[in-house]
N, C-alpha and C positions, 0 to 999 in steps of 0.2 A: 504494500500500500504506500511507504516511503517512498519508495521507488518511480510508483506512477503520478504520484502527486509533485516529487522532483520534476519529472518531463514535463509535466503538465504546465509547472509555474515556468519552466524554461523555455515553453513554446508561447504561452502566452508572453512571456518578457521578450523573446526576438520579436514576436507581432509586432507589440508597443513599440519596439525602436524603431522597424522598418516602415511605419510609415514616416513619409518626410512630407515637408512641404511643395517640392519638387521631385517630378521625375524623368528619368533618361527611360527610351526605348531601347531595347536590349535583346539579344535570342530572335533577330529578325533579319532574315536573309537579307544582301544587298540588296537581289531584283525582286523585293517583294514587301507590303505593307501591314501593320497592324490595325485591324479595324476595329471603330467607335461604333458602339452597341446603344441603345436608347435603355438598356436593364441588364442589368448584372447578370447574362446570361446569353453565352455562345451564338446562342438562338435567334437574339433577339435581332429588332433592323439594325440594320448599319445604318449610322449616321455621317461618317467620317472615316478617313483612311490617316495612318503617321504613317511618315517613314524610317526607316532604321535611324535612330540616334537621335531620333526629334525631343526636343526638353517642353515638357507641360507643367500645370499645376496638379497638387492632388489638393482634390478638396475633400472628400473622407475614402475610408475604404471598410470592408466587411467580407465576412466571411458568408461565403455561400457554397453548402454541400464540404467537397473537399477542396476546393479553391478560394483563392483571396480575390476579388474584383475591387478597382479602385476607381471614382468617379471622378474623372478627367478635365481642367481647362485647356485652351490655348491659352499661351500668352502672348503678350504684344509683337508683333514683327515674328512671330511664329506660325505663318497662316498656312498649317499644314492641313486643317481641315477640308472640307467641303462645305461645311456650313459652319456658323459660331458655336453650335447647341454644344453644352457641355455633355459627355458622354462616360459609358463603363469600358474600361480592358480589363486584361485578367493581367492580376499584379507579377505573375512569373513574365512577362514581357518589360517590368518596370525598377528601374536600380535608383531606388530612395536616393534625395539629398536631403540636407535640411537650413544648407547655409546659400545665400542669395538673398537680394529685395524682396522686399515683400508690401504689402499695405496693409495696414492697420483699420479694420472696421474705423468709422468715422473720423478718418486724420489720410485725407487723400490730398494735403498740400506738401506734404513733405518724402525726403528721400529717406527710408527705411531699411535696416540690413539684416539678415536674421547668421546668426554665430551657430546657433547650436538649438535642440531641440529635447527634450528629455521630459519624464512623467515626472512631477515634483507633488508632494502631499496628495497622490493618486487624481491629480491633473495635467495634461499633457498641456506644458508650456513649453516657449520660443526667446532666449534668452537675444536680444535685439539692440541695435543700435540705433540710438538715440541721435545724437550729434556727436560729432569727433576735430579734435586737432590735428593738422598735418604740415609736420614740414620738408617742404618740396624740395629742399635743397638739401635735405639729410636723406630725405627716400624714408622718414620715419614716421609713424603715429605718434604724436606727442602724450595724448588721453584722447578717452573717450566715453560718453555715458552712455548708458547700457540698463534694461529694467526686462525683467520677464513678465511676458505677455500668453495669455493663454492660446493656446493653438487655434481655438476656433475662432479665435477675432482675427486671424493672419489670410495672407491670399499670396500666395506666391506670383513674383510680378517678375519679368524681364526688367533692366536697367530704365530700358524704354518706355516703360509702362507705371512704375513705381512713384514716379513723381507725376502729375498732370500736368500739362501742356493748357490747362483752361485757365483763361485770366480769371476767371471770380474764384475758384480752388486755390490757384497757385501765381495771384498777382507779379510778382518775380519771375514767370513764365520758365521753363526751361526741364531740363529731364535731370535724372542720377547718370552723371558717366563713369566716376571713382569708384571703382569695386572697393574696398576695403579689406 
């Protein structure tokens, strides 16, 4: 009973880690695409097609039967789809990140970084950057502040996408280009 209750907490703790905020397509022949399902299931219509090594968002994922399916975005200047609708794959096509831009439910005027990812008091947060110092001529981060943010308030964004381009959002106009 030790024994299966070990595997059991050890399967469920990889679960937890693997999902990220982003993902790489993976296990996907050159001359051939991974397709976007409208439900978590083989079956279901295709909505969209990736191609090998295309980076999306995951916005959650779940266990169905014996497979994991993860429900897919585009992100910005990623127009691999066929259409915008966000969609299911099956997560053995998908290699978790969890460090990149991101957005912040209600805080779409600023440029946002996520470090790292982990379950903290049995909630999955995104330990994030705030604002940072940098000196150009050292090639160094001088500081930088940093606060953990709960997973489900995050969106995983392209560079391109993470800060808005809208004058009433983002009056100072302009996108993230400094990865960090």
């Amino acid at each position: 009973m030790k024994i299966v209750t070990l595997c059991l907490l050890l399967s469920l703790g990889l679960f937890a880690e693997s999902l990220g905020l982003f993902g790489k397509v993976v296990n996907v022949s050159e001359n051939d695409t991974l397709n976007v399902r409208t439900q978590a299931n083989y079956r279901a219509q295709k909505v969209g097609e990736l191609p090998p090594s295309a980076l999306v968002g995951i916005e959650s994922c779940k266990k169905v039967k014996n497979s994991t399916w993860c429900k897919i975005y585009q992100l910005v200047q990623n127009n691999y789809y066929e259409s915008s609708q966000r969609g299911w794959v099956n997560a053995k096509y998908l290699k978790f990140k969890n460090r990149g831009y991101v957005n912040i439910e209600g805080k779409y005027n600023h440029c946002f970084y996520a470090l790292k990812c982990e379950n903290r008091a049995n909630t999955e947060k995104c330990l994030v950057v705030f604002d940072y110092t940098y000196d150009y001529k050292k090639e160094k981060m001088i500081e930088r502040e940093t606060q953990w943010i709960k997973r489900d308030k995050l969106q995983g964004e392209s560079a391109f996408g993470a800060m808005s381009n809208n004058k009433v959002l983002n009056p100072e106009g302009g996108y993230c280009t400094n990865p960090l």
